[in-house]
C-alpha positions, 0 to 999 in steps of 0.5 A: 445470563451471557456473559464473558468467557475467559481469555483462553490458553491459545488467546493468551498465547496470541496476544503475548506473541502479538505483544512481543513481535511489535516491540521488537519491530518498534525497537530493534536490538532490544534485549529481553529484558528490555522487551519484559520493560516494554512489554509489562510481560515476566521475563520468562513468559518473554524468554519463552515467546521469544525462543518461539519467534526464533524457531519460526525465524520471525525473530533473531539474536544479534550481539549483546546489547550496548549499554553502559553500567553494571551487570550482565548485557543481555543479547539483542533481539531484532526481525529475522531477515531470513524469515516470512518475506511480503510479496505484493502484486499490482494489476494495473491497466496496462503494467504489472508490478511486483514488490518483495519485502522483508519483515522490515518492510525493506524492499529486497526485489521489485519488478515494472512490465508494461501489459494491456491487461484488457484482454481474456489472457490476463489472467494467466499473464497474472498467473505466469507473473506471480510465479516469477515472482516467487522464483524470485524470492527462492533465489533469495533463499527467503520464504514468501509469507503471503501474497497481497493483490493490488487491483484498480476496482471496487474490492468486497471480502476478496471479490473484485466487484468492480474494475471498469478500466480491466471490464471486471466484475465479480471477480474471484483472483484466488479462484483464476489464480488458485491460491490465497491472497489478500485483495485490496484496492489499489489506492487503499493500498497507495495510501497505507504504504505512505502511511508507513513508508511515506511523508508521515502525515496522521491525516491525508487523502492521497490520490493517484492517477494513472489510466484510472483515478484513485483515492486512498483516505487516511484519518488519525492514522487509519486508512478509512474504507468506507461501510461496504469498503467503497470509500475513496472512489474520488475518480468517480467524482462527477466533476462535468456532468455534462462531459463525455462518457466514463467507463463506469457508465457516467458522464464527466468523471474525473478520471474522464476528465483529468485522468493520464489517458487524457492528459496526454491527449490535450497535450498531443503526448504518447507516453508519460515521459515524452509529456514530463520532457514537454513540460521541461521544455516549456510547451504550451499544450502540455502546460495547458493540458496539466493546468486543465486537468489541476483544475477538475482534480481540484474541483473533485479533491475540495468535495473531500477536503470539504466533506471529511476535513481532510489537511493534506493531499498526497500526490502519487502514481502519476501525478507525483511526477506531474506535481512541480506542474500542477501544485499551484492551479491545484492549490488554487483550485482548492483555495478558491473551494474549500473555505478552511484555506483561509485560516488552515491551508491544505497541505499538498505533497508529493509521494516519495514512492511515486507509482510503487506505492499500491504495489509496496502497500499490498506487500506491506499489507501481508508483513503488517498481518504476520506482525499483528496475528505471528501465532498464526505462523508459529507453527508454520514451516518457513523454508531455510536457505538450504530448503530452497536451494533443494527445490 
């Protein structure tokens, strides 16, 4: 007979940290006795799993706690900002970008460098980048608790299966960078940081365009990937079958078609700021080029919006500068194809966190790991200030 094993001493233990950590994150400067309310924990199992978080520099104590009536006020808890920081780095096209945050998911330092990255050396500018970075962070005097990767491509258990814009596949990052890291597609990543630090919404797909296009789809508060973890890939919609080549080797994708590269060529544009000023001036061709790309984008976001009941459409990357341009032919676009707009009209938004957002998603992705596994970093050795200084 096969049945159920007991919870064992190091489950316990996980779960109650685990347990403990989240309420402290949900509500900072509580006490613990507060967190044994909270919790439904006993007030020594909270004492103890607390002075544990405070050895690994996960949590710390502030004053005592604020509140009117009798009895003794016990000191407030709250996330250590000297503990375990996240580090993200996203490979774009052509940039690379960093993102340190601490336990909070405060940003504490972020960097933008423009790169070709279509090039064999990559991979040494990648590893070359990720070392400043964490010299970043030792400046700081904080640790860096892991390193999320953001990458424009089919991601599978870590390995880059596909990234037509870079001309991977396959690709093994912590075998050419040496080291661990949790690898994600960047607009999976885009989507979860607006999740947490966004607009709020439960349920939306949100869509990015840079070089690539990609979709990160958000359903009751939970990014969804997909079986294989493939789901989302909006830029590979065929909005033109009969149009020109994609990188992917299909014809009338809608990266193809409304992506940033030719956006810029219909409105005779260099780069994303000189289009942004012709559209504040008012020229025609780049009106013209922003109406025809809201028109493909919206033929591809009504299949999703369609197919998955989707109530809102975030704008970020590029898109998000471009959205007092092209909200209403994509409004339009998705009122003329998704029948539900007549009683139920689809929410478009623009990103708060623009073209941070997968980088800030893949740093974000290593701070929400800590929080829901810390019994895994209890036992680690987080550097102090003076550690880092030494090094």
């Amino acid at each position: 007979m096969i049945g159920t094993r007991p919870a064992g001493q190091h489950t316990v233990r996980q779960h109650n940290a685990a347990l403990v950590l989240g309420a402290i994150a949900d509500g900072p400067g509580t006490s613990r006795a507060g967190l044994a309310a909270a919790t439904g924990l006993t007030k020594a199992t909270v004492s103890s799993v607390v002075d544990r978080l405070i050895a690994a520099d996960l949590v710390a104590e502030g004053e005592p706690e604020q509140r009117v009536g009798p009895g003794r006020r016990g000191t407030v808890v709250s996330l250590s900002p000297t503990g375990p920081h996240g580090l993200g780095i996203e490979i774009g096209v052509d940039y690379l970008a960093s993102c340190l945050v601490d336990l909070t998911g405060t940003v504490r330092a972020q960097e933008v460098r423009s790169a070709d990255n279509r090039t064999p050396r990559v991979f040494q500018r990648v590893a070359a980048f990720l070392r400043k970075a964490r010299k970043q962070a030792e400046a700081l005097g904080v640790p860096v608790g892991g390193v999320g990767i953001a990458v424009p491509g089919l991601v599978e258990s870590g390995l880059v299966r596909l990234a037509p814009n870079l001309g991977w596949r396959d690709v093994d990052l912590a075998d050419r960078l040496g080291g661990t890291f949790t690898v994600a597609n960047e607009a999976n990543f885009a989507a979860l940081a607006e999740l947490w630090h966004g607009s709020a919404l439960p349920d939306f797909v949100h869509v990015s365009g840079e070089i690539g296009i990609g979709a990160g789809i958000v359903l009751d508060r939970a990014l969804f990937e997909g079986v294989r973890g493939a789901g989302g890939e909006i830029g590979h919609l065929p909005v033109a079958p009969d149009g020109p080549p994609c990188s992917c080797g299909a014809n009338g994708c809608l990266e193809r078609m409304a992506g940033q590269e030719e956006i810029l060529r219909l409105a005779g544009a260099e780069t994303v700021d000189e289009l942004v000023s012709a559209l504040e001036s008012g020229e025609a061709a780049a009106l013209s080029a922003v109406a025809t790309a809201a028109g493909h984008l919206g033929v591809g976001l009504s299949t999703v919006v369609n197919l998955m009941d989707v109530p809102a459409v975030v704008l970020g990357g590029t898109y998000a500068r471009l959205e007092p341009w092209l909200r209403q032919p994509l409004l339009a676009e998705l009122e003329r194809r998704v029948p539900s707009t007549a009683w139920s009209p689809v929410r478009v938004v623009r990103s708060a966190l623009g073209t941070g957002a997968a980088v800030r998603g893949a740093a974000g992705s290593v701070i929400r790991g800590i929080l829901a596994d810390p019994e895994h970093h209890l036992t680690t050795h987080w550097p102090s200030d003076q550690d880092a200084r030494d090094r």
